[in-house]
N, C-alpha and C positions, 0 to 999 in steps of 0.2 A: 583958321578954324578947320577940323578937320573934316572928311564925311559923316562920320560916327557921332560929332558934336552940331553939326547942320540936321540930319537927322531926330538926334536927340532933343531939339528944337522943337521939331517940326511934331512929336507924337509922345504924351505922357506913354511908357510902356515900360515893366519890368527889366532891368538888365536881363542878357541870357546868350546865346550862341552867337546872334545876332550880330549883338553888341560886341564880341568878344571877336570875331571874324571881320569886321569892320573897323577896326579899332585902327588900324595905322594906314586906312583906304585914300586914296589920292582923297583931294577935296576941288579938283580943277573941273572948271564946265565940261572938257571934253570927258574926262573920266564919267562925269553924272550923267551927261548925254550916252554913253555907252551905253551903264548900268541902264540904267531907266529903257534903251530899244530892249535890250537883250530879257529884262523883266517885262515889257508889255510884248516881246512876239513869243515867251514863253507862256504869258496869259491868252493871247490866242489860241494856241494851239491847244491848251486845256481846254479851250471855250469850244474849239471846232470839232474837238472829237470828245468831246464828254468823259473828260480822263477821272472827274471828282465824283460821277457817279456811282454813288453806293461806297467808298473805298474810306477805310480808316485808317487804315495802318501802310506805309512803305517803306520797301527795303531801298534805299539807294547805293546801287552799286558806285564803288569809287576805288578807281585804278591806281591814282597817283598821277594821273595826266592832266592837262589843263581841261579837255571838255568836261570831265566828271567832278574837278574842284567846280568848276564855274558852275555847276550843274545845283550841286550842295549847296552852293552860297545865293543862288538866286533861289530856289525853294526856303532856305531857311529865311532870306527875308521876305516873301510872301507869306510863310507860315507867324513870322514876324509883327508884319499888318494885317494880322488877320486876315488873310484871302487865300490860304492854304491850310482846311480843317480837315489834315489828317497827320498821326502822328508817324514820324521820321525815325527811322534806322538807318546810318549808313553803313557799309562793309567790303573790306578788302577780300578778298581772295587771293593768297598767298598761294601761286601755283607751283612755287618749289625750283623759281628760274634763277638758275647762277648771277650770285653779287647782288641779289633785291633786300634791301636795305631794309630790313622788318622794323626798323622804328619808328621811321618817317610817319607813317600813316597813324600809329595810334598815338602817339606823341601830338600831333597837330590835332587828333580830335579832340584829346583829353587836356588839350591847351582851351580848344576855345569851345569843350565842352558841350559836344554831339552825342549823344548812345550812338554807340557802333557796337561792334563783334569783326573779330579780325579770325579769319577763318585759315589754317594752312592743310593744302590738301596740292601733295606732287603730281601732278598733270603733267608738269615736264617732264619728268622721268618716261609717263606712258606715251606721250607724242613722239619725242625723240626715238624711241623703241620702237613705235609703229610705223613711224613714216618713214619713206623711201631715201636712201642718200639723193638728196636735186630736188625735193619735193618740199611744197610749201606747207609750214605746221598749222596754217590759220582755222583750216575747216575744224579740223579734230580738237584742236585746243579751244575754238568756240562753244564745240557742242558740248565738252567737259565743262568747261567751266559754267556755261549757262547752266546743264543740270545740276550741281553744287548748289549755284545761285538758284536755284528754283527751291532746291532739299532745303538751304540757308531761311527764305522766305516764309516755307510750310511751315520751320523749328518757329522764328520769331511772332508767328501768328502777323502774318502780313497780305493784304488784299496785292498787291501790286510789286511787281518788279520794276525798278526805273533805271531809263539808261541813258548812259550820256551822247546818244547818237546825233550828229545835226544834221544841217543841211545839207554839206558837203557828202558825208555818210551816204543821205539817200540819194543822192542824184548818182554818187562813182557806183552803187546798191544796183541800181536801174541801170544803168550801162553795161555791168556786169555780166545782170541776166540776163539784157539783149543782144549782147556780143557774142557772150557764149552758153549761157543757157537758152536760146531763144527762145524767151518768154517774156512778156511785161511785167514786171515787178518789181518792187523794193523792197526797204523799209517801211511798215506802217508806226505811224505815230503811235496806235491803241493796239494790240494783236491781242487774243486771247491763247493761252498755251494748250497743247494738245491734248492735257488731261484735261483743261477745262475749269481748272481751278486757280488759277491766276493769270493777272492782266498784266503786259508789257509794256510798260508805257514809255514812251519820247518826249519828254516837254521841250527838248532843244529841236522841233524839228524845222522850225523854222529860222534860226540862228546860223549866224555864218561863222565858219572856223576862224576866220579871218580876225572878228570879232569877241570871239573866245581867247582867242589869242592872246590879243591886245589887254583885255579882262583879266585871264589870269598873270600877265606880266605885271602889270598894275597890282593887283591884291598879291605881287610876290608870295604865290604858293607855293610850297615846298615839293618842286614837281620831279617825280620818279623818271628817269630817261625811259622812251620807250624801245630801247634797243636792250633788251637783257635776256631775251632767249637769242638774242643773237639776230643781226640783220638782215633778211634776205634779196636776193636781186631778183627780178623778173615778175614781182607779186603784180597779179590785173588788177591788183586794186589802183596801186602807183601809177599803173600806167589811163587806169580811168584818172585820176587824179590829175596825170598830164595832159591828159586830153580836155579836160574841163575847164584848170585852169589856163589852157592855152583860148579856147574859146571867148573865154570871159576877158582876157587879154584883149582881142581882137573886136571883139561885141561888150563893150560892158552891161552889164545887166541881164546877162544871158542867163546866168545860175538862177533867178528869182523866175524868171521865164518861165525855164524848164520846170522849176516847182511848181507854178501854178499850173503846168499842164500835167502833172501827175494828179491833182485836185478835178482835173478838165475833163475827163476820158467821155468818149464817146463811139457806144460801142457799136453804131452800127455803122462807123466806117474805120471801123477794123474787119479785121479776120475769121473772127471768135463767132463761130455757130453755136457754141454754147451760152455767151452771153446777148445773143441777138439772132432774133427767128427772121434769118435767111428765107428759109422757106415759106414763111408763111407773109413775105411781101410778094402782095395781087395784086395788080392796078386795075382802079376804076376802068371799069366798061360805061361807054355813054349809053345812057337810055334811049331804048328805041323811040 
């Protein structure tokens, strides 16, 4: 029996995307035990940061990579059981990079029958031109293409932008900015965008890559290689990345750690005069 017919079991419910995305899904315990962590720590994270407040409509971004397939396929079966009331758009961004395969993507929606919008707009052309010979294209090409995907949002009448960022994301995110931006920061699960008019959201932010992984191998998605603008060496992403999983190596269970100390902060044994009034710690005087 397969998942899709265990399922179908299990919940009188209309065929639909669902169904049609689930159709050839493993049916073995460890596959359901997967699905089932990675769909209740992605109810979490809705839960923890109030991602369903107020929002009807999202865009979900989708690259072609396993975090953002996996990303579509656990939202659409939440929205499936009834536990995600808001309606779905997903969308490529077609950034114009040598040999990307422009069928893949709408061919796989219109298989298993997602609204999308497949957007083409050359960003490559402008990165390449801008950036330095030696220099990494990641900042420039993020901030294009995130404002596309914001314009893309505004057009479809959407409260939310959603991204496939996880765990891994935020924690190499955090090492980044404290290596060399010296600042604490990441990834937030929830951001609100600078105009103010829509929300960022992460529902993977507590999922591990590891896990995605193993997810999208399993639901065999038709995954886009991420090497098409071309590979580069020396990116601090890669090398937070080395440094992480060499930890987690050495300590298992560190990654989950360090997450919950991003949830942990406590500001007044840090540094930050701004998030904690230094000054105005006075110690008791004993009464005369």
């Amino acid at each position: 029996m397969s998942l899709n017919e265990t399922i179908a079991d299990e919940f009188d419910t209309e065929d639909g995307p669902f169904r049609a995305l689930y159709s050839d899904a493993p049916s073995s315990v460890s596959f359901q035990k997967l699905r089932k962590r990675l769909l209740r720590q992605v109810r979490q994270a809705m839960a923890d940061f109030s991602m369903l407040d107020g929002q009807k409509r999202w865009l979900v971004a989708l690259s072609g990579g396993k975090d953002s397939y996996g990303l579509l396929a656990i939202l659409l079966e939440l929205k499936w059981r009834g536990l995600l009331p808001v309606e779905l758009i997903a969308c490529n961004l077609d950034q114009g990079q040598p040999n990307f395969p422009k069928h893949v993507l709408p061919e796989y929606l219109t298989k298993i029958g997602v609204p999308h919008r497949i957007e083409y707009r050359d960003t490559y052309s402008i990165v390449t031109d801008k950036v330095p010979a030696g220099a990494t294209y990641c900042s420039l090409c993020s901030r294009l293409r995130r404002g596309h995907l914001y314009r893309i949002a505004r057009e479809e009448g959407c409260d939310a932008l959603v991204l496939g960022h996880h765990r891994e994301d935020i924690l190499e995110t955090f090492f980044m900015n404290l290596f060399h931006g010296g600042k604490l920061a990441t990834m937030p699960p929830k951001l609100l965008n600078d105009e103010g008019d829509l929300m960022v959201l992460r529902p993977l932010a507590y999922a591990a890559e590891d896990d995605l992984a193993r997810f999208a191998e399993a639901m065999a998605f038709p995954i886009i290689p991420c090497d098409l603008c071309g590979s580069q060496d020396g990116l601090q992403r890669n090398a937070m990345k080395a440094m992480i999983g060499e930890m987690e190596a050495r300590m298992p269970g560190r990654k989950d750690v360090m997450l919950r100390a991003l949830a942990n902060a406590n500001p007044s044994h840090l540094l930050d005069p701004k998030l904690f009034d230094f000054a105005g710690l006075v110690p008791r005087r004993p009464e005369a």
